[in-house]
C-alpha angles and dihedrals in degrees: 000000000000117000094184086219101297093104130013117099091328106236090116093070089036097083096042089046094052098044082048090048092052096045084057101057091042088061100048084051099058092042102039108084122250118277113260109233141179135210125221111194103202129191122329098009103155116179113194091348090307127110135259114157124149095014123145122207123181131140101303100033106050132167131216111189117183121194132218131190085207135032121301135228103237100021117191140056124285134192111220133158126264103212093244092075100276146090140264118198100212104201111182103190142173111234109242 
């Protein structure tokens, strides 16, 4: 009896189901958004020789620390709005 590939021991249809399967997952990643997540700095977190221990960072509370290898000019951390209806903490640091 001829099966025409349809039957048979199935490793006709294997190669066109995986690549479709792939293709699949690579469009509902690229069209999903992406996942919300949140930081939670614990003890002894140090970033460029500061402190930031027990900070949390999530959506509406983010942080942007830029770090200098001399002085800057405004050093120091500042809290200042986003324009989505959250914060940024703006830290401007020298690296220790």
């Amino acid at each position: 009896m001829n099966s025409h590939g349809l039957a048979g021991d199935g490793k006709g249809l294997m190669a066109p189901m995986l690549t479709a399967m792939l293709v699949g997952v690579v469009l509902m990643s690229m069209l999903l958004p992406a996942a919300a997540g949140e930081v939670r700095f614990g003890k002894n977190v140090r970033v460029g020789g500061h402190d930031f221990s027990n900070q949390t960072f999530d959506r509406k509370h983010r942080a942007k620390i830029y770090l200098y290898n001399q002085k800057p000019r405004r050093e120091g951390c500042v809290w200042r709005k986003d324009g989505h209806g959250g914060r940024v903490k703006v830290c401007h640091l020298q690296r220790k």
